[in-house]
DOLO-906549 format. One record per atom (N, C-alpha, C): y, z, x. Coordinates in nm, 2 decimals. Last residue first. Example, Ala and Ser with C-alpha at 12.3 -4.5 7.8 and 13.67 -1.06 7.14 Angstrom:
% residues 2
north = -0.22 up = 0.71 east = 1.28;
north = -0.11 up = 0.71 east = 1.37;
north = 0.00 up = 0.79 east = 1.29;
north = -0.57 up = 0.78 east = 1.32;
north = -0.45 up = 0.78 east = 1.23;
north = -0.33 up = 0.78 east = 1.32;
//
This chain:
% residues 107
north = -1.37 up = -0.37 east = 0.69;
north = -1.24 up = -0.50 east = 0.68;
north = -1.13 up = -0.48 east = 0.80;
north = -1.53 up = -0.25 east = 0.59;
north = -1.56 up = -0.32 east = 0.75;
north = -1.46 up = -0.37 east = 0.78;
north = -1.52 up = -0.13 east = 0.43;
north = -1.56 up = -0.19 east = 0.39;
north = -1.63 up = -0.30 east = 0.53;
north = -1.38 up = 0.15 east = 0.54;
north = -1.54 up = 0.13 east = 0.50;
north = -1.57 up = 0.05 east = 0.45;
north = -1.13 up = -0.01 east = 0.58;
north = -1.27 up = 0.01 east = 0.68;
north = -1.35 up = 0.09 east = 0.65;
north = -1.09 up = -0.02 east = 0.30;
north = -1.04 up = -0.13 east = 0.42;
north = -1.19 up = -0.10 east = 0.51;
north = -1.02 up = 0.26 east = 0.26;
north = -1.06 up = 0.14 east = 0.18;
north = -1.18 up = 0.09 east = 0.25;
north = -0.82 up = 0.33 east = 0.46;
north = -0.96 up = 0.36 east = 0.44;
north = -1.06 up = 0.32 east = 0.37;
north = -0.61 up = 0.13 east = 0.32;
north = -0.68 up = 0.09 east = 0.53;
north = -0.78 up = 0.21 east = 0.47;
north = -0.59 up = 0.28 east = 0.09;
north = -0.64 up = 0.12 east = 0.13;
north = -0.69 up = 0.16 east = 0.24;
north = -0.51 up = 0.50 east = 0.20;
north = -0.58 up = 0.55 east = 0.08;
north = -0.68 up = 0.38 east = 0.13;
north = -0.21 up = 0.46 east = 0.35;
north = -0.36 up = 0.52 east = 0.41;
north = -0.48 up = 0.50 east = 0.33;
north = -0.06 up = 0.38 east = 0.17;
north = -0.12 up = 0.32 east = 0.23;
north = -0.25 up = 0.32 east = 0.33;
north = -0.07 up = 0.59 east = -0.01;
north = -0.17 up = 0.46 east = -0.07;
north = -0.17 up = 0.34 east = 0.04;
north = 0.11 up = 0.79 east = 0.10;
north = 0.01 up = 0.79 east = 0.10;
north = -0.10 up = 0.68 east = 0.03;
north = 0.33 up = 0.58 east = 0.14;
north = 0.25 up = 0.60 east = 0.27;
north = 0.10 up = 0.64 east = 0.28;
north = 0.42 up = 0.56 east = -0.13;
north = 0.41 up = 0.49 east = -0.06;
north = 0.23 up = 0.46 east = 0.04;
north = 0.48 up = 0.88 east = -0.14;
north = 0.36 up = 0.82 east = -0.18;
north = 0.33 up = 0.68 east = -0.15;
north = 0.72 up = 0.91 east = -0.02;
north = 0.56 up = 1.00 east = 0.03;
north = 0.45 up = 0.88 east = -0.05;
north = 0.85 up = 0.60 east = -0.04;
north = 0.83 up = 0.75 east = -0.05;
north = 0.67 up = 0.80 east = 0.00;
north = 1.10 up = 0.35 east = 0.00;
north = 0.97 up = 0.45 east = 0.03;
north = 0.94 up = 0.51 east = -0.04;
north = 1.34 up = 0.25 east = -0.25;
north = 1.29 up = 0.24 east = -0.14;
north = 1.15 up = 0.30 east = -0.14;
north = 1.38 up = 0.32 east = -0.50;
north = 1.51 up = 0.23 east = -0.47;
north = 1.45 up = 0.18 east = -0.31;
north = 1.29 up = 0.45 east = -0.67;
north = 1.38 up = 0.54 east = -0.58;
north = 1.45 up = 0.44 east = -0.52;
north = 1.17 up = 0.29 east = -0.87;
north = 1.28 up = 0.40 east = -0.96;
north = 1.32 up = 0.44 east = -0.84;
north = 1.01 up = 0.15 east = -0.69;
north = 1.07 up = 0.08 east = -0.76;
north = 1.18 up = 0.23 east = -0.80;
north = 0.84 up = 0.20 east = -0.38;
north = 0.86 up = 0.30 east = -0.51;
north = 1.02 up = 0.27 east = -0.55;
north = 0.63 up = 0.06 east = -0.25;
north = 0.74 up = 0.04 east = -0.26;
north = 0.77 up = 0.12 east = -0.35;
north = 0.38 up = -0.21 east = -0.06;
north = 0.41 up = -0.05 east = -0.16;
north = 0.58 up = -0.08 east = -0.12;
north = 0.18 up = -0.48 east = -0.09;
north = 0.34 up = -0.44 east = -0.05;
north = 0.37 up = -0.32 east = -0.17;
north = -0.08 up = -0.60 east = 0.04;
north = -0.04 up = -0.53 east = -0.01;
north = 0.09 up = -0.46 east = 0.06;
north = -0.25 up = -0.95 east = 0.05;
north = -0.13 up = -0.89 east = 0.04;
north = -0.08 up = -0.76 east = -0.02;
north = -0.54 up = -1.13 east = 0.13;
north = -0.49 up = -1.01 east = 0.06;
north = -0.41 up = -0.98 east = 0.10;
north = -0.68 up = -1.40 east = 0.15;
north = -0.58 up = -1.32 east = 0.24;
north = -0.54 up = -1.21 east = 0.11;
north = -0.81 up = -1.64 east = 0.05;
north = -0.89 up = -1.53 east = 0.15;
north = -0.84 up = -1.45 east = 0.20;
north = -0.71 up = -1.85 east = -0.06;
north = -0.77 up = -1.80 east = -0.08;
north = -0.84 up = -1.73 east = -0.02;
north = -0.38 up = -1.87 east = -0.02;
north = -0.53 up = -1.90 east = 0.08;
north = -0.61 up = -1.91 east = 0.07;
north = -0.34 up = -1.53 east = -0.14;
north = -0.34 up = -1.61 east = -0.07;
north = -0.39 up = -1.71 east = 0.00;
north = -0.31 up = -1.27 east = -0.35;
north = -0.39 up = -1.32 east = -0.29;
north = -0.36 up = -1.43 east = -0.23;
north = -0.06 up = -1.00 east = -0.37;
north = -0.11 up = -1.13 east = -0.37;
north = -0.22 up = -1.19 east = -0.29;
north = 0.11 up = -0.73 east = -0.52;
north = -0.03 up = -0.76 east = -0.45;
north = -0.02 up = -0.89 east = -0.46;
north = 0.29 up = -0.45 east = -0.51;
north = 0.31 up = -0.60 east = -0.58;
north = 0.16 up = -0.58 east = -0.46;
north = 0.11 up = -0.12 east = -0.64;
north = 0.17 up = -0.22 east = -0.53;
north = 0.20 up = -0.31 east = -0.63;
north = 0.19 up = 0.19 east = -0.83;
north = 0.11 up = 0.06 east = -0.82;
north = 0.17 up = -0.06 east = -0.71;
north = 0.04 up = 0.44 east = -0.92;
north = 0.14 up = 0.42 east = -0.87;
north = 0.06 up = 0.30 east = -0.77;
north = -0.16 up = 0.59 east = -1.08;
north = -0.05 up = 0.56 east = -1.12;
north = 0.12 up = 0.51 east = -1.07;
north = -0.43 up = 0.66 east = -0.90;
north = -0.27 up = 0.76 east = -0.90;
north = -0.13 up = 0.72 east = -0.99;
north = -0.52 up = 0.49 east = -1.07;
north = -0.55 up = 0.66 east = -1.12;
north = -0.48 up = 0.73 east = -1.03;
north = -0.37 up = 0.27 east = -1.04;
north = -0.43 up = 0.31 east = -1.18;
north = -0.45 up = 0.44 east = -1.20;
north = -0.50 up = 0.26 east = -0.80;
north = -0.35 up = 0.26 east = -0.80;
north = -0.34 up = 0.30 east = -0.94;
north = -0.78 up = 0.25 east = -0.79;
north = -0.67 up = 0.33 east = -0.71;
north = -0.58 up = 0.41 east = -0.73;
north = -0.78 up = -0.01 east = -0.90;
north = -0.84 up = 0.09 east = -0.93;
north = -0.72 up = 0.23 east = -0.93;
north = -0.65 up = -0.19 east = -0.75;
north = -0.60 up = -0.19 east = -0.85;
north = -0.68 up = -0.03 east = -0.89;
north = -0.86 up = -0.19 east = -0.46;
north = -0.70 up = -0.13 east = -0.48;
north = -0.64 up = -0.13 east = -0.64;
north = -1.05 up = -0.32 east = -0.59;
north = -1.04 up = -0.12 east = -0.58;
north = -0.92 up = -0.12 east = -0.56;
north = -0.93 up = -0.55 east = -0.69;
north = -1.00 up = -0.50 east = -0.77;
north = -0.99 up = -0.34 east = -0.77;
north = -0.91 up = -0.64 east = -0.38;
north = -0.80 up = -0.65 east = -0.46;
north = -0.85 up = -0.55 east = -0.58;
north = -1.22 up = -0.69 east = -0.34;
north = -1.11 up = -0.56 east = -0.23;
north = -0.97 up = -0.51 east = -0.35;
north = -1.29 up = -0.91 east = -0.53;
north = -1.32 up = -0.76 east = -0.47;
north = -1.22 up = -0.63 east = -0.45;
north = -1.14 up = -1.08 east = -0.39;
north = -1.10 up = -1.03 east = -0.54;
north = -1.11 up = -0.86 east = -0.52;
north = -1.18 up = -1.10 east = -0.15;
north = -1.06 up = -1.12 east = -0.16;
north = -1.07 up = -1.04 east = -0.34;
north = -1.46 up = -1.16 east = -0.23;
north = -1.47 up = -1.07 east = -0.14;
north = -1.31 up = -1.01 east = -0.14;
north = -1.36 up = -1.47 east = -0.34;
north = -1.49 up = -1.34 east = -0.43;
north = -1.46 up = -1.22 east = -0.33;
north = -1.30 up = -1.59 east = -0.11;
north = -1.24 up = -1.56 east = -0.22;
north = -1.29 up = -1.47 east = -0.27;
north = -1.43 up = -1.48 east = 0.21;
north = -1.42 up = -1.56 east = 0.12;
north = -1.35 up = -1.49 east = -0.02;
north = -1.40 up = -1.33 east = 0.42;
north = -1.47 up = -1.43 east = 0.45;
north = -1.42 up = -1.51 east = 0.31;
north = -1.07 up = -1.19 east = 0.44;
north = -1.14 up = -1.21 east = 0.39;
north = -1.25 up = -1.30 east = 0.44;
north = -0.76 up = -0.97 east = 0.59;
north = -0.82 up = -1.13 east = 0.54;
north = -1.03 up = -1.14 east = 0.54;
north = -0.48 up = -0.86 east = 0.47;
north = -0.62 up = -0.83 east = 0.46;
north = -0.66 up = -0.95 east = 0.47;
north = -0.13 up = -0.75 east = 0.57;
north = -0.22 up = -0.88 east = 0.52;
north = -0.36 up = -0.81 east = 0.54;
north = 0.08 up = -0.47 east = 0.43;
north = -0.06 up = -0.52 east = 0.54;
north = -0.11 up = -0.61 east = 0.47;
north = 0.38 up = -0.31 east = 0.38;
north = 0.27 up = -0.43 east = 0.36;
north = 0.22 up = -0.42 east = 0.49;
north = 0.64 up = -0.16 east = 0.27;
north = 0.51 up = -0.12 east = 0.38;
north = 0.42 up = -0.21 east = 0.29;
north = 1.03 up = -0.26 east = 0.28;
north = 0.87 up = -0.20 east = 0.22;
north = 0.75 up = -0.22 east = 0.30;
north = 1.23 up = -0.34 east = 0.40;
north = 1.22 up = -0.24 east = 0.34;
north = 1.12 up = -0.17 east = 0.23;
north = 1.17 up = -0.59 east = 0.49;
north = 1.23 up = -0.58 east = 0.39;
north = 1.26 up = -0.47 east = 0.32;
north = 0.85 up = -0.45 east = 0.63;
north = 0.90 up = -0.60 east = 0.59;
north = 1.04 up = -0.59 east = 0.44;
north = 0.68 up = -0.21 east = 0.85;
north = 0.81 up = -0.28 east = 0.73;
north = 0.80 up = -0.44 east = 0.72;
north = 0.32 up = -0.26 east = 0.80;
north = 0.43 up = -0.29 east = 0.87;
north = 0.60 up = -0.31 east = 0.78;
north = 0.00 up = -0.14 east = 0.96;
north = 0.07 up = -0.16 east = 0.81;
north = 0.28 up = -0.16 east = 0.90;
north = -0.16 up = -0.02 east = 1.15;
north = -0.19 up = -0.20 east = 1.05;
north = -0.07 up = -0.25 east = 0.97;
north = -0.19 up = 0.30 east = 1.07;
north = -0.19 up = 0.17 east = 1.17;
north = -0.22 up = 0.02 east = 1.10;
north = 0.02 up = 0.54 east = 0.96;
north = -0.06 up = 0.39 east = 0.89;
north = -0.08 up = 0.32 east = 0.97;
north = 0.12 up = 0.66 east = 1.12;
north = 0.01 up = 0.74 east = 1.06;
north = -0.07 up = 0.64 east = 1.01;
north = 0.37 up = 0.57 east = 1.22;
north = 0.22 up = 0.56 east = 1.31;
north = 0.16 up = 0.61 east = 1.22;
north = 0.57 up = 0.58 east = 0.96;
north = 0.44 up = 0.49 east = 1.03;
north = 0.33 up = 0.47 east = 1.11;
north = 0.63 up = 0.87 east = 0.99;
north = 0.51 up = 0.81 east = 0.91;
north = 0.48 up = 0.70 east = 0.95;
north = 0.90 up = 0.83 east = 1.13;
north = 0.80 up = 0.92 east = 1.21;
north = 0.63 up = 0.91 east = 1.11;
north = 1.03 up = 0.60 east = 1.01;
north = 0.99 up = 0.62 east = 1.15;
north = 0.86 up = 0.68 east = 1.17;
north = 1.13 up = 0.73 east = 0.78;
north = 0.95 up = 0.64 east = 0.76;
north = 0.91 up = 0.64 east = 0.94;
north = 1.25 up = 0.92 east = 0.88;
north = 1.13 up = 1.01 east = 0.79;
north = 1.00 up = 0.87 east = 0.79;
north = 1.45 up = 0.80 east = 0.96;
north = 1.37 up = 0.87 east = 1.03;
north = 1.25 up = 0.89 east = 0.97;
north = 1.52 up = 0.65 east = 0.69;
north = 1.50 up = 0.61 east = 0.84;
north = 1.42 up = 0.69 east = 0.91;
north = 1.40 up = 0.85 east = 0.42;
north = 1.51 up = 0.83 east = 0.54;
north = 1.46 up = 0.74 east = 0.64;
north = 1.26 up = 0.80 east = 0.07;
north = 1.25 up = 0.83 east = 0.26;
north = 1.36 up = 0.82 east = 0.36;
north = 1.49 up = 0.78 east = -0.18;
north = 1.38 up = 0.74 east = -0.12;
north = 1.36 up = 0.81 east = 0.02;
north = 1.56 up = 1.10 east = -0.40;
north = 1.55 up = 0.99 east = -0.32;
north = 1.45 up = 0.93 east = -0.24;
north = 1.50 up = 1.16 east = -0.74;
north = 1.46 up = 1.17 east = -0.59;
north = 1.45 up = 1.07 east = -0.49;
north = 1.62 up = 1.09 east = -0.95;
north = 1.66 up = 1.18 east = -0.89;
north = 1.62 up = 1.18 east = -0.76;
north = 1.29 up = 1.15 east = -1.14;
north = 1.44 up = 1.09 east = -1.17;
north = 1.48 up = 1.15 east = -1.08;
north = 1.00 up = 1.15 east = -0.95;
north = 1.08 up = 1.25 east = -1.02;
north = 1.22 up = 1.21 east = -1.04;
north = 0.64 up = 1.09 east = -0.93;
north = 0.80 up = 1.05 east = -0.94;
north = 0.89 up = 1.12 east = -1.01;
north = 0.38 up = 1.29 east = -0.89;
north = 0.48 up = 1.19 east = -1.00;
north = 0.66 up = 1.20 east = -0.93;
north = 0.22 up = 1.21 east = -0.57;
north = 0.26 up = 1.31 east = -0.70;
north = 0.39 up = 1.29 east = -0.79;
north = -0.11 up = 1.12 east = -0.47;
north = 0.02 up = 1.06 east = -0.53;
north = 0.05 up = 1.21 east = -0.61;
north = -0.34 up = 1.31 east = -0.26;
north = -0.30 up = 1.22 east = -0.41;
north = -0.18 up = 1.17 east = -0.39;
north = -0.58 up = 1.27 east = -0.01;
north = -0.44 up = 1.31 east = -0.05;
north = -0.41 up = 1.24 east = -0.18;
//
């Protein structure tokens, strides 16, 4: 599934609307009104890595997380669609996009 451009004007997700999409994302959790999942790592280099495709990704849908590495071994991704003010479809879809990432990596 893609990302599809942000449009001036469109609101973010409804309560309900993330409700009923979160189970779609297992792993992944509000915090503050945005969808993050910690990732943790054998090691730094592996932590880059991972971080690396998700930048990819996000680059060619054009729709980009805050990200932190941590600890050196923890990866932090927090979606969030800045111009709506909250969620959105796409959001959810990059969170799926990662966790598949994710576990074909084994992670």
């Amino acid at each position: 599934m893609k990302c599809t451009p942000w449009e001036e004007g469109t609101p973010p997700l409804t309560r309900h609307e993330i409700r009923d999409l979160l189970p779609l994302v297992p792993g992944w959790v509000l915090e503050s009104g945005r969808l993050v999942r910690k990732f943790t790592f054998p090691t730094f280099i592996e932590a880059v890595k991972f971080l690396t495709l998700v930048a990819v990704v996000a680059a060619e849908e054009g729709h980009y997380p805050d990200a932190a590495i941590t600890e050196h071994r923890y990866v932090t991704i927090c979606w969030y669609t800045h111009p709506a003010g909250g969620l959105t479809g796409n959001d959810f879809i990059m969170a799926a996009r990662v966790s598949k990432m994710a576990k074909e990596k084994g992670i």
